[in-house]
C-alpha positions, -999 to 999 in steps of 0.1 A, spaced: 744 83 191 707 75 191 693 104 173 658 102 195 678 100 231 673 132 252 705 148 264 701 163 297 694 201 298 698 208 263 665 223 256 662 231 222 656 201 209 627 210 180 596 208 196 575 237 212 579 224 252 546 221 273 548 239 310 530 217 335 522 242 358 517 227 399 506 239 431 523 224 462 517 260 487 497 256 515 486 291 512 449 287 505 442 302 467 416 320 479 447 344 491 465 343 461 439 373 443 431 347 414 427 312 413 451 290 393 429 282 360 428 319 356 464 322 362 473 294 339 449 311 310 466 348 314 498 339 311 490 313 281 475 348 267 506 361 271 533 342 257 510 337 230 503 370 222 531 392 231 560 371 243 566 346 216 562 368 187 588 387 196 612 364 215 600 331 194 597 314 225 562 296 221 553 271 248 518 256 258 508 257 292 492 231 310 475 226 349 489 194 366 495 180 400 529 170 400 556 167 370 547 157 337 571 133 316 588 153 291 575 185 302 591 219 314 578 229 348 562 258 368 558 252 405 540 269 429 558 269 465 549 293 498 584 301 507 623 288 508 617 277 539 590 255 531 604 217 536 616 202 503 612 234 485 647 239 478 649 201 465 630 213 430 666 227 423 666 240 383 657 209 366 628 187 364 634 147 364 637 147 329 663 174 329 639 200 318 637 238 329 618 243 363 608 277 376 598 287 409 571 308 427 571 314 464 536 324 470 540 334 508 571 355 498 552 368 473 521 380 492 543 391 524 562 411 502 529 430 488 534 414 455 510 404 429 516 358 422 506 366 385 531 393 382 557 371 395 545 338 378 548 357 347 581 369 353 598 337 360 578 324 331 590 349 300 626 347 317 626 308 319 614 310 279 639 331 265 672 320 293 661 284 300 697 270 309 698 307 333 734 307 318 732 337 289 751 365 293 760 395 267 784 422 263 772 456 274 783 494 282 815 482 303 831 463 282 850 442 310 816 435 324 792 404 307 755 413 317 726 385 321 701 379 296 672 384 318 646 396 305 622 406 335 645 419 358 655 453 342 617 465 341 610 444 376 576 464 393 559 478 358 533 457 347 502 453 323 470 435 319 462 405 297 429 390 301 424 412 328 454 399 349 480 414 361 514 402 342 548 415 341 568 439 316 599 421 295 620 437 278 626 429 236 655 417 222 671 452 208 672 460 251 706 439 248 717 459 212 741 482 226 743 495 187 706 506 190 701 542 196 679 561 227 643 559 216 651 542 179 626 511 189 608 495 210 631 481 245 607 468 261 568 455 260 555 483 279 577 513 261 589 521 294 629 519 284 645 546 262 678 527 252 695 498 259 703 482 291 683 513 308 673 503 341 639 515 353 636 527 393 615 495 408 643 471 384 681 459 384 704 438 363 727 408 375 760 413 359 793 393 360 823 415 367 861 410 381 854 369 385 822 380 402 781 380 401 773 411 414 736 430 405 731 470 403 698 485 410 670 509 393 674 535 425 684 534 460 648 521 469 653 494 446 688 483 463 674 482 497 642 460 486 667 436 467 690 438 499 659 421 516 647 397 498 652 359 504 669 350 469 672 311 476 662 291 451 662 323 420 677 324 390 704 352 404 713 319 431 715 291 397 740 316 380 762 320 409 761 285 418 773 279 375 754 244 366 723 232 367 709 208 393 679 177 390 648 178 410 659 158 442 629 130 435 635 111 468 637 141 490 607 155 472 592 122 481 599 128 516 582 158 519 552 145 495 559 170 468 561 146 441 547 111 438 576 106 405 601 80 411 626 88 388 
């Protein structure tokens, strides 16, 4: 096999990836509460400085217009709804990771774009295939490695923007004991897979994804929201699908043509 041929979806493949980072909303910017430079910046901030060194998930991030070759993605949508939106799918043309924002969901839902921007981001860089899962407290239940969702709603500046809480590696260490380390980036958990009120975990149980919820607020929020095109959606569906280029084309939300 030729050594330097990508395989498609296999993302570790020794190189730290670049995130070209898109806008293709309508909803004008000047809504968003920060303008995309500054976005792009914080959340370089933070992988940089609190992400990778504890995951080992460096990336670097870049602003683009469309896809870049060889290049993981972050695009920013208004809603599912939005024509074409759902033709992104999970990978890029390339086969790459590709994580999604819906800025009008966002914003309609009261909710900060950075906050969500960096969640999908730190959850794409440590579960970039969405397909890890772990054992847990019930041991006939697997639990997914996400690593935002748990400590959903709590939140923390870097360079003065608002990003989201992750929790660390030792969250998924059933072994660890209540209050022995640090869970999670903002020291909000006590043990492992604690869930805080405003989170929830998706967990695979009796041939089934099924998710369980912070609080009762938390449940009816979730019970809400319009989860096409999330993660929680790729797991159920169990692969991976390309970036639909020509119905992207379509809609003009890609000039790539393969």
């Amino acid at each position: 096999m030729n050594g330097n041929k990508r395989i498609f979806a296999a993302f570790n493949q020794g190189v730290i990836p670049t995130i070209a980072c898109f806008n293709k909303a309508k909803t004008p910017v000047e809504e968003w509460g920060i303008d995309l430079d500054a976005l792009i910046g914080a959340m370089q901030d933070y992988v940089s400085q609190y992400v990778a060194p504890v995951w080992g998930t460096p990336a670097k991030l870049i602003k683009s217009t469309d896809f870049v070759k060889n290049a993981w993605a972050i695009v920013f949508l208004d809603d599912a709804d939005q024509k074409g939106a759902l033709a992104y799918h999970d990978l890029t043309p390339d086969g790459l990771p590709i994580s999604k924002v819906f800025v009008r969901t966002t914003l309609d839902d009261h909710q900060s774009v950075s906050v969500s921007a960096s969640h999908e981001l730190v959850e794409m860089l440590v579960d970039p295939a969405t397909n890890m899962m772990t054992t847990g407290p019930d041991a006939k239940t697997m639990y997914a490695y996400e690593s935002a969702d748990p400590v959903e709603e709590i939140t923390f500046e870097v360079s003065g923007v608002e990003m989201s809480d992750f929790v660390y590696p030792a969250y998924f260490e059933l072994f660890r004991k209540p209050g022995s380390v640090k869970f999670d980036q903002q020291n909000k958990v006590n043990k492992p897979f604690q869930i805080l009120s405003g989170g929830y975990q998706i967990l695979f149980k009796n041939g089934k994804w099924t998710q369980v919820s912070g609080s009762k607020a938390k449940a009816r929020r979730f019970a809400k929201e319009d989860r096409r095109g999330h993660r929680s959606e790729t797991r159920k569906a169990g692969r991976l699908k390309q970036a639909d280029v020509p119905r992207l084309l379509r809609y003009k939300l890609t000039n790539r043509r393969h």
